[in-house]
Structures are given as C-alpha cells and as structure tokens.
LOMARLO-800867 format. One record per atom (N, C-alpha, C): residue number from 1; residue in three letters; atom name; x negated, y negated, z. Coordinates in pm, whole numbers, plus 50000, padded with zeros to 5 digits. Each point is the difference from the previous one (the first is absolute). Layout:
R   seq   type   atom      c1      c2      c3
R   NUM    ala     CA       X       Y       Z
...
END
This chain:
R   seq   type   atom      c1      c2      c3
R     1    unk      N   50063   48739   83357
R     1    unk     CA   50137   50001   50052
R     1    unk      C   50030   49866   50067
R     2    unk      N   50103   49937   50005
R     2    unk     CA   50046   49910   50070
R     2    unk      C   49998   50015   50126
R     3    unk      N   49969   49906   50126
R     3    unk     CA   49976   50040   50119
R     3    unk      C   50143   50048   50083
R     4    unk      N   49945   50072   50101
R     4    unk     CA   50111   50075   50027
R     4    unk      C   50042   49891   50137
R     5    unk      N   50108   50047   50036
R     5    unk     CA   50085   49925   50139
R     5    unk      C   49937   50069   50120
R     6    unk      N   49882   49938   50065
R     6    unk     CA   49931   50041   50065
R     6    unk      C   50030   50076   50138
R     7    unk      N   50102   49887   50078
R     7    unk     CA   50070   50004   50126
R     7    unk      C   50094   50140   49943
R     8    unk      N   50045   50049   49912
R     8    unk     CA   50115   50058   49960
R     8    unk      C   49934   50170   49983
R     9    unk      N   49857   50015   49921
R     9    unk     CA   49935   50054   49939
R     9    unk      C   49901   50066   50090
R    10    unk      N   50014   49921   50104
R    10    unk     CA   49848   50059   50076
R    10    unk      C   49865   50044   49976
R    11    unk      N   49998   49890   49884
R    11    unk     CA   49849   50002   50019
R    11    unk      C   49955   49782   50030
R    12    unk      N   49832   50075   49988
R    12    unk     CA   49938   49910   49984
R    12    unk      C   49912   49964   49818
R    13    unk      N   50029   49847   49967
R    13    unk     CA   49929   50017   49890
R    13    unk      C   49885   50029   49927
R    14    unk      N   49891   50033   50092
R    14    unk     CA   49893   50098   49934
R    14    unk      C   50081   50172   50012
R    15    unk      N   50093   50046   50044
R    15    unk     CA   50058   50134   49965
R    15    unk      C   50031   50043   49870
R    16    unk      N   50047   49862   49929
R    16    unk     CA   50087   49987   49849
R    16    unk      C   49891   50029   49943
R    17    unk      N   50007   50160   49864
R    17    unk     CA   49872   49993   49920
R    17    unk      C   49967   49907   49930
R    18    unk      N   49913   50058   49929
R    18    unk     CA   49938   49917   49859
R    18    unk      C   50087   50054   49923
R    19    unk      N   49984   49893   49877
R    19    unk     CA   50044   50041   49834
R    19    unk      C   49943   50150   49996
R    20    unk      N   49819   49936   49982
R    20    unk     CA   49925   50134   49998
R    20    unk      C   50025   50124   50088
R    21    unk      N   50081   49994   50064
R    21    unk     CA   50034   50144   50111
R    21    unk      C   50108   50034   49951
R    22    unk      N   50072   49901   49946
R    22    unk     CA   50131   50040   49986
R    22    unk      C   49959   50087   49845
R    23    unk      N   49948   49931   49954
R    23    unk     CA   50010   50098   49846
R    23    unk      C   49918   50144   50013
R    24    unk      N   49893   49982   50117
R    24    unk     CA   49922   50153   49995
R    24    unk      C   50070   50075   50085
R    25    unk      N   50120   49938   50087
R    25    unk     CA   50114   50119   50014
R    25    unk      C   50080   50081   49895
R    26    unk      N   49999   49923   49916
R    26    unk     CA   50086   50031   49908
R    26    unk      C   49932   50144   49924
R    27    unk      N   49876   49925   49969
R    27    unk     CA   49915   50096   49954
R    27    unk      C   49938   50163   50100
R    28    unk      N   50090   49956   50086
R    28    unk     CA   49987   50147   50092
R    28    unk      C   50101   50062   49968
R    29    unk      N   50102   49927   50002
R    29    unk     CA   50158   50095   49945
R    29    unk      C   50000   50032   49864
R    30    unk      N   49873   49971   49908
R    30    unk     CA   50040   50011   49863
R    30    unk      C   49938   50156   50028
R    31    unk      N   49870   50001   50094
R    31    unk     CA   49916   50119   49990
R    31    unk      C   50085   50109   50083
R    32    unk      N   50112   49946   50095
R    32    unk     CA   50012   50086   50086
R    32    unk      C   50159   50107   49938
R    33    unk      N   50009   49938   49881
R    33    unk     CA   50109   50048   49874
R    33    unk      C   49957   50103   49937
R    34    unk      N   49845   49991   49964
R    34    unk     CA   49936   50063   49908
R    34    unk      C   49920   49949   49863
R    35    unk      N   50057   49874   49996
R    35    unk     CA   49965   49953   49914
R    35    unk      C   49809   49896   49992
R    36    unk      N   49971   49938   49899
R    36    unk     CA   49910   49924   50016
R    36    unk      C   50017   49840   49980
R    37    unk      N   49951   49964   50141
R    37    unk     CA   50031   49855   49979
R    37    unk      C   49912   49904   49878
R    38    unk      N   49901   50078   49890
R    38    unk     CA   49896   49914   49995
R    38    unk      C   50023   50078   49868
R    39    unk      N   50119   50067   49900
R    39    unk     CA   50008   50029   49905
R    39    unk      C   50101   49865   49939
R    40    unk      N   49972   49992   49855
R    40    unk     CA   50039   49848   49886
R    40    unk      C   50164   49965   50076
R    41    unk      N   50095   50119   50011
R    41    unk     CA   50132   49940   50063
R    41    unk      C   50031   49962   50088
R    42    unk      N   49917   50018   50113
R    42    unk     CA   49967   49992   50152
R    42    unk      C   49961   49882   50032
R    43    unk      N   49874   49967   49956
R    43    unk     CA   49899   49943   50083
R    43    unk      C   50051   49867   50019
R    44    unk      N   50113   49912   49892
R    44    unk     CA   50035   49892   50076
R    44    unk      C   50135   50023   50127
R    45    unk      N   50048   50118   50033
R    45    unk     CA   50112   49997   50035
R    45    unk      C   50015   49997   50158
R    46    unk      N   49894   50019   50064
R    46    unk     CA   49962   49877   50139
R    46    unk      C   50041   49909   49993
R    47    unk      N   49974   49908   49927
R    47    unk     CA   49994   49861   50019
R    47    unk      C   50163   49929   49922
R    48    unk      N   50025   50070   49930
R    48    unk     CA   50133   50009   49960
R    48    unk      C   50106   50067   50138
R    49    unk      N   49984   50061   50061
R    49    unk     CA   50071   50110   50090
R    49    unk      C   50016   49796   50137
R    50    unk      N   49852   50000   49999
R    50    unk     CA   50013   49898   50116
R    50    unk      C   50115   49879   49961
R    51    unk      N   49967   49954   49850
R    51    unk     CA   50081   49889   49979
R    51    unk      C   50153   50027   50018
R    52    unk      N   50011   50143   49918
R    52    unk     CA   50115   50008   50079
R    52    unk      C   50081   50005   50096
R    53    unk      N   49922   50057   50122
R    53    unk     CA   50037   49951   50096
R    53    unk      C   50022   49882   50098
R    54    unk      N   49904   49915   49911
R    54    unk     CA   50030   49876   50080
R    54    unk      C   50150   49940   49934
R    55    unk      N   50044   50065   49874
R    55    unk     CA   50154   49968   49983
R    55    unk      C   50066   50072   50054
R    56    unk      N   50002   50089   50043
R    56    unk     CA   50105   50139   50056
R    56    unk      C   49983   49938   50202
R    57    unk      N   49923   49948   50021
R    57    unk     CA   49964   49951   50160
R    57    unk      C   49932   49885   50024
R    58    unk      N   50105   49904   49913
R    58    unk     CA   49978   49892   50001
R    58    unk      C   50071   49939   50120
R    59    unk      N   50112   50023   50065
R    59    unk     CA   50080   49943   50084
R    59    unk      C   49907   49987   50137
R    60    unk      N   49910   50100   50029
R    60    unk     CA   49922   49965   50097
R    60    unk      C   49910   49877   50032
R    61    unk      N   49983   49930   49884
R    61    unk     CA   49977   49881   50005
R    61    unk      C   50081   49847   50031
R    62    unk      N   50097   50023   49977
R    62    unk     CA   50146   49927   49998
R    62    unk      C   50075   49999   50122
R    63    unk      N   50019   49837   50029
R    63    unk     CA   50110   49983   50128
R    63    unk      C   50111   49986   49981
R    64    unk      N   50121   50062   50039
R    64    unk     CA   50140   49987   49954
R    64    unk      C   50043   49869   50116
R    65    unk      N   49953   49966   50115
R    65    unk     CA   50020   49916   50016
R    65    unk      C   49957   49809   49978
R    66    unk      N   49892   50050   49919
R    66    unk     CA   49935   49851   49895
R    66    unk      C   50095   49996   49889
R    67    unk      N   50046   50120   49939
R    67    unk     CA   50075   49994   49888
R    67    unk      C   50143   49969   50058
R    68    unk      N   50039   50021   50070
R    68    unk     CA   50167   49914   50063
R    68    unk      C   49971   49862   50080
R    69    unk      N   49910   49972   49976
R    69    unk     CA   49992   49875   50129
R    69    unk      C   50057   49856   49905
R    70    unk      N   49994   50029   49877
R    70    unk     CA   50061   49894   49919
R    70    unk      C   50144   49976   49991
R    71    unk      N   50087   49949   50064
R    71    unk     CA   50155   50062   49970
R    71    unk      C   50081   49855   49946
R    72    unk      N   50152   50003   49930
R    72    unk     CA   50046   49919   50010
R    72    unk      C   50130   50001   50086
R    73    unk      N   49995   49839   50048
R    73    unk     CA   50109   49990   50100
R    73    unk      C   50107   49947   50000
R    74    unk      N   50030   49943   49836
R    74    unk     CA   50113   49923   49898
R    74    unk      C   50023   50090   49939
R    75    unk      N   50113   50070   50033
R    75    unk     CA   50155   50113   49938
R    75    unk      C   50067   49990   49960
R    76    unk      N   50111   49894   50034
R    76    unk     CA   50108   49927   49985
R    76    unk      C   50097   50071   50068
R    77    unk      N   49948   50069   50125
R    77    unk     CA   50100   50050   50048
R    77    unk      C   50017   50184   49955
R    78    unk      N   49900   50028   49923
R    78    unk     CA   49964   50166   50013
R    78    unk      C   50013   50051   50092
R    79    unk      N   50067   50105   50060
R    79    unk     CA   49979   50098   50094
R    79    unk      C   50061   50148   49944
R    80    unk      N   50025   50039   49887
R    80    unk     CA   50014   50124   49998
R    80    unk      C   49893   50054   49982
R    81    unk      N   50034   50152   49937
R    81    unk     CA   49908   50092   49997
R    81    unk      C   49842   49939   49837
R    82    unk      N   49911   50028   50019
R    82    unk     CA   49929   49965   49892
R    82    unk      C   49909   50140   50002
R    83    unk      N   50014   50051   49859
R    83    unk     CA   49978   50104   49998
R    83    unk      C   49927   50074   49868
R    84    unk      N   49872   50055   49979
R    84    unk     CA   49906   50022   49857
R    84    unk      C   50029   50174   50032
R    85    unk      N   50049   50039   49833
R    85    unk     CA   50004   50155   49969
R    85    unk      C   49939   50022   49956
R    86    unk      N   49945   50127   50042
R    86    unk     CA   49885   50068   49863
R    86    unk      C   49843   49968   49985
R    87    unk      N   49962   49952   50108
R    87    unk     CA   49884   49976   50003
R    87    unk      C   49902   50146   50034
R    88    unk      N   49925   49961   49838
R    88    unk     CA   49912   50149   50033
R    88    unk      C   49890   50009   50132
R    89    unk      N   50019   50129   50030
R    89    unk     CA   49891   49990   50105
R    89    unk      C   49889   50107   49972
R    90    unk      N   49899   49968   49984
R    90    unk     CA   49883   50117   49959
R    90    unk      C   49904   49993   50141
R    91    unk      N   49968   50092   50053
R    91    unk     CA   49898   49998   50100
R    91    unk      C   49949   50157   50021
R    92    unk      N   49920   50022   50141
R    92    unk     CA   49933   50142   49958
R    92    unk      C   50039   50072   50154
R    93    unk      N   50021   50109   50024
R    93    unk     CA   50055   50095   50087
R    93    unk      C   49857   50034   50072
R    94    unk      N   49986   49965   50116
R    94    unk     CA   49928   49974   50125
R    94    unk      C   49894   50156   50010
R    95    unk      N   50088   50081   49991
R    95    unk     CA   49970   50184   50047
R    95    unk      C   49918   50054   49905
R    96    unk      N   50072   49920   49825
R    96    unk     CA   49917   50062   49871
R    96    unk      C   49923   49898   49917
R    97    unk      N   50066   49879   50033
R    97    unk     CA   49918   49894   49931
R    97    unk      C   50054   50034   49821
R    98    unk      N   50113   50022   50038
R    98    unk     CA   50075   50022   49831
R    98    unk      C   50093   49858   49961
R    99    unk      N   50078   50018   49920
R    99    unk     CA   50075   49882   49962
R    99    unk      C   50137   50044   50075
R   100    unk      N   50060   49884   50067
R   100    unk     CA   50130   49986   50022
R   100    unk      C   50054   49906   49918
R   101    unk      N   50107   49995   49944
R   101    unk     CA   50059   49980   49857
R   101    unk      C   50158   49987   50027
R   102    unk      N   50056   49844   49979
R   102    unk     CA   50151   49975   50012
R   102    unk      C   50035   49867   50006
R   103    unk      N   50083   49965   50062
R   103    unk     CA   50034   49858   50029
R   103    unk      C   50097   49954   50140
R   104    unk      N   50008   49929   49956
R   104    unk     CA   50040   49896   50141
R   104    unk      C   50137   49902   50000
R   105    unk      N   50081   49998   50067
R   105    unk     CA   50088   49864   49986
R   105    unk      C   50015   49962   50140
R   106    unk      N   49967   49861   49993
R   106    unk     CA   49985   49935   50107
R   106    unk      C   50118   49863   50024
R   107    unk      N   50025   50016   50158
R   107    unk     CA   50119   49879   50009
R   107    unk      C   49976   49903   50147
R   108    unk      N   50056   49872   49976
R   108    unk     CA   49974   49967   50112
R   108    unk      C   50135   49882   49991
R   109    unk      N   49976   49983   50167
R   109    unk     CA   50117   49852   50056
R   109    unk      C   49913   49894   50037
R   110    unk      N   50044   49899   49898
R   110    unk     CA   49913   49876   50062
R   110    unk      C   50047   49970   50085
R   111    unk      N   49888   49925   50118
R   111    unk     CA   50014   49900   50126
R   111    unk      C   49937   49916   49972
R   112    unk      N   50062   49915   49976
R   112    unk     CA   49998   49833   49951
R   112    unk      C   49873   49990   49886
R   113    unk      N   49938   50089   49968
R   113    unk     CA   49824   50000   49874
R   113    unk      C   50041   50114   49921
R   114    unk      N   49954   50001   49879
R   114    unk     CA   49992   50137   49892
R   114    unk      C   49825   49959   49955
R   115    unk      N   50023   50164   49926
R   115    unk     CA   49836   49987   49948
R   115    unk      C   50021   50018   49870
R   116    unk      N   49887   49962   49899
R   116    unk     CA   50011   50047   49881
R   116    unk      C   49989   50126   49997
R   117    unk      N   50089   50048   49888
R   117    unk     CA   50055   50155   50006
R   117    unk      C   49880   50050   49946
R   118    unk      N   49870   49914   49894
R   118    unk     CA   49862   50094   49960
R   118    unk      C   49947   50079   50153
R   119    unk      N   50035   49932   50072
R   119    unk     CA   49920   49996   50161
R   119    unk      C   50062   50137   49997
R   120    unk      N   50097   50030   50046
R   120    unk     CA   50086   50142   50046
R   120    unk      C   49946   50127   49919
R   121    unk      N   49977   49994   49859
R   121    unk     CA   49902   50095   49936
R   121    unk      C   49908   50007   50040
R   122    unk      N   49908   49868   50076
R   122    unk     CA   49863   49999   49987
R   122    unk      C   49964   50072   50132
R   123    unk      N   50096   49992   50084
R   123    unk     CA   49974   50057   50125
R   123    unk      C   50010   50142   50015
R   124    unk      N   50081   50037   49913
R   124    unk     CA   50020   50194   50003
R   124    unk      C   49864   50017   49890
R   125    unk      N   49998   49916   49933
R   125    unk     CA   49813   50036   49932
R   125    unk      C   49879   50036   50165
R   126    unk      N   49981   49912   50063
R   126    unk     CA   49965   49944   50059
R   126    unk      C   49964   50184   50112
R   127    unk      N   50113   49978   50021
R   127    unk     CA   49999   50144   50076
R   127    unk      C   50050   50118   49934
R   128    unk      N   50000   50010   49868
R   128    unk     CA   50025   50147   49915
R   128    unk      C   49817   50002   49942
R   129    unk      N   49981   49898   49983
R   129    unk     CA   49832   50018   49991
R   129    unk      C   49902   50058   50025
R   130    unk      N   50020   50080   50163
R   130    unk     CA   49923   50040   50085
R   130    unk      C   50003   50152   50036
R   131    unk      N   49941   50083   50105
R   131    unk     CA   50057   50140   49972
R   131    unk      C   50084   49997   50089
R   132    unk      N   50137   50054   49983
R   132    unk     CA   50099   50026   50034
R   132    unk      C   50112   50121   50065
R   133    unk      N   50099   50007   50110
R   133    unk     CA   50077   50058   49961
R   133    unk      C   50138   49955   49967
R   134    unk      N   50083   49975   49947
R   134    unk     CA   50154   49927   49918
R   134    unk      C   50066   49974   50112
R   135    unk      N   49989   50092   50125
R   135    unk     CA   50055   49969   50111
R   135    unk      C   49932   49811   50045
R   136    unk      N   49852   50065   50037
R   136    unk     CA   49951   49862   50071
R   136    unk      C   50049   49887   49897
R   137    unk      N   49977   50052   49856
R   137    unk     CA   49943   49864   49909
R   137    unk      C   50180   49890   50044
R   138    unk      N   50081   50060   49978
R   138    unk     CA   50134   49965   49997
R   138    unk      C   50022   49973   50127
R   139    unk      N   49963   50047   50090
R   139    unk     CA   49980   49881   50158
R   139    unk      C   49926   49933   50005
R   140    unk      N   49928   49949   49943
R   140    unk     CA   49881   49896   49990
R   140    unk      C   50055   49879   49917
R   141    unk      N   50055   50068   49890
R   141    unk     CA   50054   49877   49913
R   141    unk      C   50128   49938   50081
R   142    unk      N   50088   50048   50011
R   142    unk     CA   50112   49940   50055
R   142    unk      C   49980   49887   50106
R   143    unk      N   49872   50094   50115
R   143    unk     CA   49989   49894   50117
R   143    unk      C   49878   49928   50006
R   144    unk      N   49922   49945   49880
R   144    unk     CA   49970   49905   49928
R   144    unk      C   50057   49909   49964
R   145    unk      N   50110   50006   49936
R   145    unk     CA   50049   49926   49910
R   145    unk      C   50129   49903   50144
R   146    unk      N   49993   50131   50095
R   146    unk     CA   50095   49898   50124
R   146    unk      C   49912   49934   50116
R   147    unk      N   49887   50028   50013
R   147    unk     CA   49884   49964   50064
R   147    unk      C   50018   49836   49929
R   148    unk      N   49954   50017   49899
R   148    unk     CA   49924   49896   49906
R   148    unk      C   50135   49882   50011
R   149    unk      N   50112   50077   49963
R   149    unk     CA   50158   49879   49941
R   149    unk      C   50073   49971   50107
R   150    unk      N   49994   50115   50106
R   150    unk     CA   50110   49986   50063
R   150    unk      C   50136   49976   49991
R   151    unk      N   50081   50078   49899
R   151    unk     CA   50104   50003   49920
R   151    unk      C   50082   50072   50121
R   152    unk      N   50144   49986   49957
R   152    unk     CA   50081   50047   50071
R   152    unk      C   50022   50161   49965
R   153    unk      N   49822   50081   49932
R   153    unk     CA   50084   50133   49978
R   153    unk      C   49929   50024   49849
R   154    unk      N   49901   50145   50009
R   154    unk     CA   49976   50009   49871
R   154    unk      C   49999   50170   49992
R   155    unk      N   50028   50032   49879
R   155    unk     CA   50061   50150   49976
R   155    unk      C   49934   50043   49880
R   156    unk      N   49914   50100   50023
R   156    unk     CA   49896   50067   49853
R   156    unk      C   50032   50154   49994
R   157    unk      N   50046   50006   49888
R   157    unk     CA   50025   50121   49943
R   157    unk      C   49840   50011   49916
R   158    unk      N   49951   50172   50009
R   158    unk     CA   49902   50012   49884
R   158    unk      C   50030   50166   49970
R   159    unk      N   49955   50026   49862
R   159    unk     CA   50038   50096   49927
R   159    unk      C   49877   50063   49956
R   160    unk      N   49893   50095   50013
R   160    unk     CA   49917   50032   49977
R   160    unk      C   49956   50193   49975
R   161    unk      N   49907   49988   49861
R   161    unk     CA   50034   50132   49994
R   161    unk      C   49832   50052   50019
R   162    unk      N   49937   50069   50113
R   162    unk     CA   49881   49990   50039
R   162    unk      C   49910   50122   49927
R   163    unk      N   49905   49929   49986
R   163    unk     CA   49944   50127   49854
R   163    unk      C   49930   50115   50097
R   164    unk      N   49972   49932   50134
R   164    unk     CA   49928   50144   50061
R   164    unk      C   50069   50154   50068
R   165    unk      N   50204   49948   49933
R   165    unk     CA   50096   50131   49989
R   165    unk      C   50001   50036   49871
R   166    unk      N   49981   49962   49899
R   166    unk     CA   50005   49966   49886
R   166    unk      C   49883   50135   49913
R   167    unk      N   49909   49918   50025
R   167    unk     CA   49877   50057   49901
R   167    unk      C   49900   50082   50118
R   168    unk      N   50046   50013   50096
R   168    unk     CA   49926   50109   50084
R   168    unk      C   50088   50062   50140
R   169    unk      N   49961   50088   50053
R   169    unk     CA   50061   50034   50124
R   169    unk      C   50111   50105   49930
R   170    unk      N   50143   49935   49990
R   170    unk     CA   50122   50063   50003
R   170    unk      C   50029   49948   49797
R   171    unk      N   49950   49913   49982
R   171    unk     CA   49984   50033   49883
R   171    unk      C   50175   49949   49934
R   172    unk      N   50051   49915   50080
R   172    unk     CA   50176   49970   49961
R   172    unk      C   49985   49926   49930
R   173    unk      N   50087   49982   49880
R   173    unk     CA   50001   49859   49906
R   173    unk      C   50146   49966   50055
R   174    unk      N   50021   49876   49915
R   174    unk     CA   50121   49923   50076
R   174    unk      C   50032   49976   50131
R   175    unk      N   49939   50038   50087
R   175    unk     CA   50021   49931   50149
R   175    unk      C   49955   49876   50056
R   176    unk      N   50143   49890   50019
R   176    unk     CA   49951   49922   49999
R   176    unk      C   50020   49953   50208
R   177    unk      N   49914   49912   50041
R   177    unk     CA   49986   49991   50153
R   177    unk      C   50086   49807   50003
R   178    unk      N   50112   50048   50066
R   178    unk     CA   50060   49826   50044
R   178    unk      C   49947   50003   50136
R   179    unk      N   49981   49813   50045
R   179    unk     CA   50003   49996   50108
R   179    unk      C   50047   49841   49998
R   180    unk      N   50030   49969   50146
R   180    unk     CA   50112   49884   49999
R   180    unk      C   49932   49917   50150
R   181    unk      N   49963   49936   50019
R   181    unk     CA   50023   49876   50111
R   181    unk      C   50066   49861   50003
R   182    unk      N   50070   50019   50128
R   182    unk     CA   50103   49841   50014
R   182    unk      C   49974   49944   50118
R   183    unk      N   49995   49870   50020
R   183    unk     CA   49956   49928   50099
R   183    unk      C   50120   49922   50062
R   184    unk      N   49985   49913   50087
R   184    unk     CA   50102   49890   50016
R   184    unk      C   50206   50041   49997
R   185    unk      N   50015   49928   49885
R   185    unk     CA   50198   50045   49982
R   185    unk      C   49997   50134   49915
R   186    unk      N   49896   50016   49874
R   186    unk     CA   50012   50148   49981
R   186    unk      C   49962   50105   50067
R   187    unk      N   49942   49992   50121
R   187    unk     CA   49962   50099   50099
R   187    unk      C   50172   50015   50088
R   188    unk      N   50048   49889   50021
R   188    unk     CA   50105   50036   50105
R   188    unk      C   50164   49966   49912
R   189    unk      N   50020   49964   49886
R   189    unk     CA   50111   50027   49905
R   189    unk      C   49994   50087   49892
R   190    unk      N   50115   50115   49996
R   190    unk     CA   49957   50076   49941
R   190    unk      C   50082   50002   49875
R   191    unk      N   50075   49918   50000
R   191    unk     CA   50103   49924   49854
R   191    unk      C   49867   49910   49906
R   192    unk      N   49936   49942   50112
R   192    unk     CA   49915   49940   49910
R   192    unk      C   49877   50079   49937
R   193    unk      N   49950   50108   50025
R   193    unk     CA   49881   50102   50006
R   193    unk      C   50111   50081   49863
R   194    unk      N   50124   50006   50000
R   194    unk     CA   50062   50087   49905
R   194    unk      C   49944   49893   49858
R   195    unk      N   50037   49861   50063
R   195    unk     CA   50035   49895   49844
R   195    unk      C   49852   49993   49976
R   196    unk      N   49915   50004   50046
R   196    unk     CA   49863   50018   49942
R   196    unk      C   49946   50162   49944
R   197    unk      N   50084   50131   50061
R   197    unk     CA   49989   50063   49892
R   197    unk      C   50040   50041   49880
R   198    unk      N   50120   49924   49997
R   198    unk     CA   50081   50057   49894
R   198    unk      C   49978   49881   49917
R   199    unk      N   49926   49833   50025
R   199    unk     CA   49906   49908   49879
R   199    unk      C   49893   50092   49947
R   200    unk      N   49929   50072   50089
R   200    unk     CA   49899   50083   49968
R   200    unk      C   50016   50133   49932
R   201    unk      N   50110   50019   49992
R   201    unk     CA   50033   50107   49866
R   201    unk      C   49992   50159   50094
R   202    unk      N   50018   49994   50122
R   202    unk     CA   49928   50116   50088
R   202    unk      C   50163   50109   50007
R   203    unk      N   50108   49845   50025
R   203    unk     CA   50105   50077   50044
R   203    unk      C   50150   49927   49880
R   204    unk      N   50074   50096   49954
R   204    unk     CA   50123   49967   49908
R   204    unk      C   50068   49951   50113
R   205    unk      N   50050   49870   49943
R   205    unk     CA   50151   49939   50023
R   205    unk      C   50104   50087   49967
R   206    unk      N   50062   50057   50095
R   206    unk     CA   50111   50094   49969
R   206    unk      C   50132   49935   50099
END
C-alpha cells in the first residue's frame, strides 16, 4: 500500500502491514465466506485483492497541498467563475468499505493565481481515494482547494449513488446522495451559489 498520512492516520510506520499480511488477510475473508483460499480460482486472488487496493486507496498517499502549490499568476485579468463538470468520483464508504459511485462539479473565483484545471480532478481523486463518508469527502475537497488557492470562494456539488444502500441493507436502486460545500462569496451570496447550480445542471433556469 502506499504510505498512509501519518499525523492524520494515527499511526506509527511499523503499524502499516506487510504486503504479506495484507494478502493472508485476505485469505481469512476468503475462509471466513466459506470458501477455499488455496483452490485453482482463488489462490491468486490475495494478491490481486491487495493491488487493488492500492488503486481504490491510493489518495492516502497523496498531498493535495503539493499538488496546488504550482499555480499561475498571468490571467489577463480572469476573475470569474472557473469551473470542471462531471468529474467522476469513485471511492469506498467508510462503514462498508463498498463503492461510492458519481461525480463532481467543481467551481472556483480566482484571487489574482488559477490552477491547472487537471489539478481540480486530481484533488477530488486525492480524497475520493480513501475510506470515506460523501459528507467529509466534499468538505475536504472544497477546503483544500481554498486552503491551497485562496480564491475568493469555491463551491462543490457531488452526486453519488452509494452501493452499501444499494446492494445490501435497504436494498434501494436509484438513490442517488447530493452534497454541496461553499466557501468564501459562495458561502455568503446566494445569486451566486444559484449561478453555480444551475451551470451545474442541479437547478432549471425558469
């Protein structure tokens, strides 16, 4: 696994397993299913299970503030809204360790610097990566991204449909979970909090 954010994580780095621990966990949950970890379909799927996770919780490795520290400060005089739709967000639900599944549109007001807009995906990667709940992840991103820019104001809508209502528990299909944070002028204008939802497809121009 990629190392985790220590100060954040509370541990120490001899706490973080092994590869080897990590896969003969795995191989406890294969037994503790019913199944056998050490039959022809099985026996690589430890070590497969781990790799995957180091893609599914990868963000724990990753600084969102190394990744904004690059900015530009030649605009030509930019200051409206700058704003990416539709950015998928895949990460895993904290309680079940299932998939949370949706996307994201993100906006911001420059103060006098912008970032490259790859950056603004890379940062809801960053923290959709990790285990989650849509509440935290979507307060984390927003006041990241104003931590890091210091923009006059950033506003994240996310749209997510969480598989652990889904495929267990209550068992609902189609329910999908919004959640919204605004910082700065979209925290305290609410003409402007409208024009960022209705770019974001949330609310009709009527």
């Amino acid at each position: 696994m990629p190392p985790y954010d220590v100060k954040k994580m509370n541990l120490v780095p001899s706490a973080v397993p092994s590869r080897e621990e990590a896969e003969e966990a795995v191989r406890v949950l294969i037994r503790w299913a019913g199944d056998d970890p050490l039959r022809e379909g099985l026996v690589d799927t430890p070590a497969r299970v781990v790799r995957a996770y180091e893609e599914f919780f990868a963000g724990y490795g990753q600084d969102s503030d190394a990744l904004l520290r690059r900015v530009f400060e030649k605009v030509g005089g930019y200051s409206d809204m700058v704003m990416l739709k539709d950015v998928r967000v895949e990460s895993h639900c904290e309680h079940h360790m299932v998939p949370i599944l949706g996307s994201a549109c993100i906006a911001y007001l420059p103060h006098r610097r912008v970032v490259g807009i790859s950056k603004l995906a890379r940062v809801i990667d960053i923290f959709a990566k990790r285990l989650q709940t849509q509440e935290t992840m979507t307060a984390q991103i927003a006041e990241s991204i104003q931590s890091a820019l210091a923009p006059k104001g950033v506003a994240l809508r996310v749209e997510a449909v969480h598989q652990c209502m889904t495929t267990r528990g209550v068992q609902k299909q189609g329910v999908g979970m919004i959640t919204t944070h605004f910082t700065g002028d979209f925290a305290s204008d609410a003409g402007l909090r409208e024009r960022f939802l209705l770019q974001a497809g949330q609310l009709r121009n009527t």
